[in-house]
C-alpha positions in Angstrom: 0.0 0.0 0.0 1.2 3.7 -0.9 2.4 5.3 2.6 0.3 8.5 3.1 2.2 11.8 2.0 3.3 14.2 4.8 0.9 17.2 3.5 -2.1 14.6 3.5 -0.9 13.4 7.4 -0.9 17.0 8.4 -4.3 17.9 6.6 -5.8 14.7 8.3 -3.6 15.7 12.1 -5.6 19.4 11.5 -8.4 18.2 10.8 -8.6 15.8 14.2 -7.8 19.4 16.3 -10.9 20.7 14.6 -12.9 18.1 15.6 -11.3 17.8 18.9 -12.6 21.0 19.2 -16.1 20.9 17.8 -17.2 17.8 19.0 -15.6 18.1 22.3 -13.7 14.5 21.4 -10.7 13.4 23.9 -7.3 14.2 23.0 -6.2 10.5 22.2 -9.4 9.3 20.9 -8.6 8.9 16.9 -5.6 6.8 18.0 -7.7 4.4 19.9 -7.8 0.7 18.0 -11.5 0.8 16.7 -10.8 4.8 15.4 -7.2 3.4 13.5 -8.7 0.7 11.8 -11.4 3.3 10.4 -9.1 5.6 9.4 -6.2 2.3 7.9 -9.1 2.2 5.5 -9.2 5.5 4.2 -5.7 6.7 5.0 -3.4 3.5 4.6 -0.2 4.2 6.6 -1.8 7.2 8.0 -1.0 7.6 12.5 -2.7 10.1 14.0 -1.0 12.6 16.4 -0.5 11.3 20.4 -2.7 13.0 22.6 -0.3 14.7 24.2 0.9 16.1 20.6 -2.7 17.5 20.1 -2.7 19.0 23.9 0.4 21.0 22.8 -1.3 22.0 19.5 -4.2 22.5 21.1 -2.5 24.9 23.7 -0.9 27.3 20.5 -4.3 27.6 18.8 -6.0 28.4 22.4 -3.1 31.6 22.7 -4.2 32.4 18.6 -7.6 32.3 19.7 -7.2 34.2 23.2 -5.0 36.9 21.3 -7.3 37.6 18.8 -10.5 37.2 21.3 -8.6 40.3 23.4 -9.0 42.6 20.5 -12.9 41.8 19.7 -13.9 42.2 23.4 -11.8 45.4 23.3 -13.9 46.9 20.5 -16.6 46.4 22.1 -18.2 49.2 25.0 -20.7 46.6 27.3 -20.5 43.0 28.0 -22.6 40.7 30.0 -21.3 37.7 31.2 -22.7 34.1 31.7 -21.1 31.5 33.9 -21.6 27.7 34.4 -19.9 25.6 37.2 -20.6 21.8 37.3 -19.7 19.0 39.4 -18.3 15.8 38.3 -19.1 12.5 39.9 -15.5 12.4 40.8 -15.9 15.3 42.8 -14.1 17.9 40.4 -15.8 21.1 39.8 -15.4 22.9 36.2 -16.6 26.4 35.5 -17.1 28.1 32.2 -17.9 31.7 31.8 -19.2 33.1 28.2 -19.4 36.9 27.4 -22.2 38.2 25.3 -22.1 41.3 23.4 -24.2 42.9 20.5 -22.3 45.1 17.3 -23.7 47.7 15.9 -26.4 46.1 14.1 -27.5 44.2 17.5 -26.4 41.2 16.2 -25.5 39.2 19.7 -22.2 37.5 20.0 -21.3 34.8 22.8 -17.5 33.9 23.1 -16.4 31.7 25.6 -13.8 33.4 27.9 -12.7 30.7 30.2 -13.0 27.6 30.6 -11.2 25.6 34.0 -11.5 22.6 36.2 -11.5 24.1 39.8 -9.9 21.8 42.6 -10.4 22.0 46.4 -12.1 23.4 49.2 -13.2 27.3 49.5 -15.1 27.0 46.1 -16.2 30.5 46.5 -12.7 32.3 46.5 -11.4 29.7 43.9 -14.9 30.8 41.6 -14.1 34.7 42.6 -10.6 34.7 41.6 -10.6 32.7 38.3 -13.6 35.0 37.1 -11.8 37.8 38.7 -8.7 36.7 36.2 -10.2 36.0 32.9 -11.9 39.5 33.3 -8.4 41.3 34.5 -6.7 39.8 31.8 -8.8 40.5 28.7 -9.0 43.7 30.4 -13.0 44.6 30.2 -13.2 45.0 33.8 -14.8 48.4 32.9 -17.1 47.1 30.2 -18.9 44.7 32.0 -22.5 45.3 32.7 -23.7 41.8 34.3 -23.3 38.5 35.2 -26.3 35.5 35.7 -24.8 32.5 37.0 -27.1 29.5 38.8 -28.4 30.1 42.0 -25.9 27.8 44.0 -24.8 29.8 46.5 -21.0 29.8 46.1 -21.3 31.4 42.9 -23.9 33.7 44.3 -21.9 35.0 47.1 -18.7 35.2 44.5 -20.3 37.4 41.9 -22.4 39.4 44.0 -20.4 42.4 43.7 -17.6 43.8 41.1 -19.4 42.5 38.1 -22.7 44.7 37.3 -25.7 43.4 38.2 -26.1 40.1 38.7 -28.6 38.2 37.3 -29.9 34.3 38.3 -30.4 32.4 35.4 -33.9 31.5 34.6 -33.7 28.1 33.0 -31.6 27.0 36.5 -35.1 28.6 38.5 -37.3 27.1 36.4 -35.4 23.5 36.5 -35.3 24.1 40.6 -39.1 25.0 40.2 -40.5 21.5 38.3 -37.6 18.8 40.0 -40.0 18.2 43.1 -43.2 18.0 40.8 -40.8 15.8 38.2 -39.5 13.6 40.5 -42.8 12.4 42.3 -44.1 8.6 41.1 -47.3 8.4 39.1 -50.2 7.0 40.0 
């Protein structure tokens, strides 16, 4: 079989970080047995990057993006932020906070801003400071206008002042609302 051309292998490695990226896929999953024997087919000779190849790729085209996400937030006057924390079954905690913005047509915009798995006690302080951060170093401090996070009360108590007004999100109220009326048996 003809062995896959360097250009095509690095069309095919570029094309795995996309979809890394838009389909949220693990970092080593295309060089997992069932994913190489698909791609054998298609791409004879063709081995994907290692994992940890695609982390460091993955951590150049995160600076690209955050470079270039700097100067659009900085064009723009008011932002409102959104922010999600989660819990793991392991016990790990992630948070993700989104900024929204409209141009000058009111089209609306919603970048992700930061995105990190928060460890340990004192959840509060750990949420404060990382939103605190992502803010400080995109430098929109001054722009922002809100926040609406959930209604837990860590994140209540961490955003409750230095970020506009704070809003609580109303699909998180609504789910609070139902889950005693969803949870009872039927007769």
């Amino acid at each position: 079989m003809p062995k896959i051309s360097p250009e095509k292998s690095k069309l095919l490695n570029e094309a795995i970080l996309e979809c890394i990226i838009e389909d949220s896929r693990p970092f080593g999953d295309f060089r997992k047995p069932g994913m190489r024997k698909f791609l054998e087919k298609f791409f004879p000779g063709f081995v994907p990057h290692h994992r940890l190849t695609n982390s460091k790729k993955l951590k150049i085209l995160f600076k690209k993006y955050k470079k270039q996400l700097k100067k659009t937030l900085n064009s723009f006057p008011f932002i409102s932020l959104t922010t999600d924390v989660w819990k793991r079954k392991n016990g790990r905690y992630f948070v993700a906070i989104t900024a929204h913005f409209f141009d000058d047509n009111y089209n609306l915009f919603s970048l992700i801003i930061g995105f990190r798995k928060i460890n340990g006690r004192h959840l509060k302080e750990r949420l404060q400071v990382f939103v605190q951060n992502e803010i400080n170093q995109y430098k929109i401090k001054n722009k922002i206008v809100s926040i609406t996070t959930d209604n837990g009360a860590d994140f209540k108590s961490a955003t409750s002042s230095g970020f506009g007004i704070r809003f609580s999100c109303l699909a998180h109220n609504l789910s609070l609302t139902l889950k005693p009326f969803c949870s009872q048996k039927k007769p």
